[in-house]
Backbone as numpy.savetxt, mean C-alpha at the origin, in Angstrom:
# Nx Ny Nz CAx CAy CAz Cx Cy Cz
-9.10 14.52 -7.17 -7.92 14.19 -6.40 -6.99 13.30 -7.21
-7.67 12.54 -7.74 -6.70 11.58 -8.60 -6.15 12.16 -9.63
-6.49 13.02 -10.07 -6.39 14.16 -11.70 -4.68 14.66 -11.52
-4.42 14.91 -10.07 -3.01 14.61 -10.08 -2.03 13.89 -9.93
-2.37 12.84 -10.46 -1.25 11.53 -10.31 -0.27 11.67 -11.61
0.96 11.39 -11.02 1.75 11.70 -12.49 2.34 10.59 -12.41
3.22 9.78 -13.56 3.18 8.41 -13.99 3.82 7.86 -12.71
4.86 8.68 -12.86 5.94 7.34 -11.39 4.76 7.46 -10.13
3.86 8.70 -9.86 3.21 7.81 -8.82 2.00 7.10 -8.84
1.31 6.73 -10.28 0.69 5.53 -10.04 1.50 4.49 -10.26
2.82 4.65 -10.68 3.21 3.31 -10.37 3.80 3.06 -9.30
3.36 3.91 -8.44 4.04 4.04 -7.12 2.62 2.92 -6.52
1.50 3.40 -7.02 0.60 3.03 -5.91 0.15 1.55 -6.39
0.63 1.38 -7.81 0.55 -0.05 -8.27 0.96 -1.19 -7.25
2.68 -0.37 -7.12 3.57 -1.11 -6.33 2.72 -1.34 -5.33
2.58 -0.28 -4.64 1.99 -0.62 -2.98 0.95 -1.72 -2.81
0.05 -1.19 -4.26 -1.06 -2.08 -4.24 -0.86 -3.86 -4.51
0.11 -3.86 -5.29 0.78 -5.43 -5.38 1.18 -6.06 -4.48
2.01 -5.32 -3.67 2.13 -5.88 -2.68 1.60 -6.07 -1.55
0.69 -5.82 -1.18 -0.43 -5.71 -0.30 -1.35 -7.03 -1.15
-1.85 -7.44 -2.18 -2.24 -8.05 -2.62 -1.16 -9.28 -2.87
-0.02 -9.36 -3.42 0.65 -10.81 -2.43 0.73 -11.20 -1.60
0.88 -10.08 -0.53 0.41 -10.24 0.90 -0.90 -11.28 1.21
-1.89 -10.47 0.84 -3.12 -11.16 0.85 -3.15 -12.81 0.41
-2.35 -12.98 -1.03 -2.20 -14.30 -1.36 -1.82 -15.53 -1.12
-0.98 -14.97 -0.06 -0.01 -15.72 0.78 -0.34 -16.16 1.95
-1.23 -14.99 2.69 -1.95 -15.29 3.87 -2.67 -16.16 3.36
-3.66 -16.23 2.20 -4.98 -16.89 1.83 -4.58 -18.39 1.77
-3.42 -18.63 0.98 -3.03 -19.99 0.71 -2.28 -20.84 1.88
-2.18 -19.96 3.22 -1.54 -20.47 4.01 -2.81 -20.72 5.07
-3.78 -20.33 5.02 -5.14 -20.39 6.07 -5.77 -21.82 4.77
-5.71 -21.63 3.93 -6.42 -22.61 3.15 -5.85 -24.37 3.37
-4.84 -24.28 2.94 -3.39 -24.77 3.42 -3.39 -25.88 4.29
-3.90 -24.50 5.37 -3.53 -25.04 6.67 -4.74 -25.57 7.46
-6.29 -25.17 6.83 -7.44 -26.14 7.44 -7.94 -24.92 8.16
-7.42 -24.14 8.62 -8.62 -22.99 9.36 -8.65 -21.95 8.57
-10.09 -21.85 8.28 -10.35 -20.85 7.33 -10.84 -19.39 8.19
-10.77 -18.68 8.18 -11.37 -16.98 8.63 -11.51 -16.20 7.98
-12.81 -15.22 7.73 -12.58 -13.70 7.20 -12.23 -12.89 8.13
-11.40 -12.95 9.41 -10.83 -11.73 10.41 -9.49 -11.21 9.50
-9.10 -12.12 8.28 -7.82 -11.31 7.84 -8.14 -10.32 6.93
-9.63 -9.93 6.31 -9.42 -9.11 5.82 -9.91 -8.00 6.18
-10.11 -8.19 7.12 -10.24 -6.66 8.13 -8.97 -6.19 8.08
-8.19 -7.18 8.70 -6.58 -6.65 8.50 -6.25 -5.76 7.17
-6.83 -6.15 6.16 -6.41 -5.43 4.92 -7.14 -4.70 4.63
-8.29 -4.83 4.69 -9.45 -3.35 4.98 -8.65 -1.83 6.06
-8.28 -2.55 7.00 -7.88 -1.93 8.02 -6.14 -0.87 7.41
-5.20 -1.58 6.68 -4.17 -1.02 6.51 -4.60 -0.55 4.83
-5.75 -1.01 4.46 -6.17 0.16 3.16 -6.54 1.42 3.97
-7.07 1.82 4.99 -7.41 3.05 5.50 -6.26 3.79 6.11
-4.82 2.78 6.89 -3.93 3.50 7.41 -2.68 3.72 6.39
-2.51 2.73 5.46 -1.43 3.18 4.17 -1.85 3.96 2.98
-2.91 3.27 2.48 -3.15 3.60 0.84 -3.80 5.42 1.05
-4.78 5.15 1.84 -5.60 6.53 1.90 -5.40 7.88 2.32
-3.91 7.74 3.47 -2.57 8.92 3.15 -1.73 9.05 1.74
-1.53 8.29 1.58 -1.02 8.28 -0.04 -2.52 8.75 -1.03
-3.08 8.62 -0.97 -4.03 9.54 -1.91 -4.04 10.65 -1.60
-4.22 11.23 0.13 -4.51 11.84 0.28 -3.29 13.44 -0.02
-2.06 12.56 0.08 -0.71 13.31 -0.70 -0.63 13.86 -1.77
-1.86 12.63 -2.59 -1.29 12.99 -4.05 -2.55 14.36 -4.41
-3.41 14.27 -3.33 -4.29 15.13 -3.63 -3.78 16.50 -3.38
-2.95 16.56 -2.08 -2.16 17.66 -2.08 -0.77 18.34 -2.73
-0.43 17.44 -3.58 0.69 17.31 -4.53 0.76 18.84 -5.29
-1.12 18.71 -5.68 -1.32 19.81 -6.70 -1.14 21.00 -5.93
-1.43 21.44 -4.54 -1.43 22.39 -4.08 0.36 22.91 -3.75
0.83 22.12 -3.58 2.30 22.40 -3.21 3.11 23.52 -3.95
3.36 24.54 -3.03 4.42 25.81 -4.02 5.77 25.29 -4.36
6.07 24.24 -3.32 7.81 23.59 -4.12 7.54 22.75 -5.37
6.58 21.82 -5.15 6.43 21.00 -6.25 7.16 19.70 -6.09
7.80 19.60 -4.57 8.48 18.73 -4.61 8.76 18.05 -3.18
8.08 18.90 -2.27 7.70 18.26 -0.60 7.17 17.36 -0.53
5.59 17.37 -0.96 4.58 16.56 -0.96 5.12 15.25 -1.77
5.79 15.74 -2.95 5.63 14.18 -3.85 7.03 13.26 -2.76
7.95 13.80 -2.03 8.77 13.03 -1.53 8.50 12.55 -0.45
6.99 13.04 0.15 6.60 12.43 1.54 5.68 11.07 0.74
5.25 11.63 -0.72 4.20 10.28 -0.70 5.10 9.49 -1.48
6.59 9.82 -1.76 7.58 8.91 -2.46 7.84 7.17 -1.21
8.62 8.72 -0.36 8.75 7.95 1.12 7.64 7.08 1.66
6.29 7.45 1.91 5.59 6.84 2.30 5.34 5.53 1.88
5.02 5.58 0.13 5.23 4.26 -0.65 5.96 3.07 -0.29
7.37 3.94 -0.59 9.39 2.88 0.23 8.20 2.33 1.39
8.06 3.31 2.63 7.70 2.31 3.61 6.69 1.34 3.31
5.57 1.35 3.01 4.61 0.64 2.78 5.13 -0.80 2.02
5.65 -0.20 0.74 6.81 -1.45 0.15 7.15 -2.20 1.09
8.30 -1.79 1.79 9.30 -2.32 2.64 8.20 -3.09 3.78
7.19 -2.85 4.46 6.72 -3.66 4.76 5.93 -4.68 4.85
5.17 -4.58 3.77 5.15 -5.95 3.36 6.05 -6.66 2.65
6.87 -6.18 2.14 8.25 -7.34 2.07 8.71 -8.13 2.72
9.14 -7.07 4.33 9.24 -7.88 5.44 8.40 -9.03 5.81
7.00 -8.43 5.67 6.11 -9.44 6.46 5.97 -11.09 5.39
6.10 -10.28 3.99 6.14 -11.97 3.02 7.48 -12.76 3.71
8.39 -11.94 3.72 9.53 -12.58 4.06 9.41 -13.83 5.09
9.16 -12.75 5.95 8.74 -13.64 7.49 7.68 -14.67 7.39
6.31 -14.59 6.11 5.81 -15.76 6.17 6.58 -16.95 5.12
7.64 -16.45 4.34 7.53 -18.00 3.50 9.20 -18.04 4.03
């Protein structure tokens, strides 16, 4: 499945993955921070690795099958933008 990743979209999934992981950093230093510590947040990120990242693989797995050559890669283009875009928002909103 991965055998079809072509450059812009692992750096597609870099992106996603960075930011999801500042995400994480930010939450961490703000629970640390702040005196109450929990592991319930990374369920949260366990949880949106199964609802973001693992459609986006699952795109790129179908990428190869695609007769346009160019459906699939703009749903997992799009999908990325969103994923981006929200955790942007959400850093935003925490700092």
């Amino acid at each position: 499945m991965l055998g079809s990743f072509t450059l812009w979209m692992e750096v597609a999934m870099w992106v996603v993955m960075g930011s999801m992981a500042a995400n994480l950093l930010v939450d961490l230093f703000k629970m640390v921070t702040g005196g109450k510590f929990s592991t319930d947040f990374v369920l949260g990120y366990l949880k949106d690795m199964v609802y973001y990242v693992l459609p986006l693989l699952l795109l790129a797995g179908l990428a190869a099958m695609d007769v346009t050559g160019w459906l699939v890669l703009v749903g997992y283009y799009v999908g990325a933008l969103a994923v981006l875009f929200k955790y942007l928002m959400d850093l935003k909103g925490k700092l």
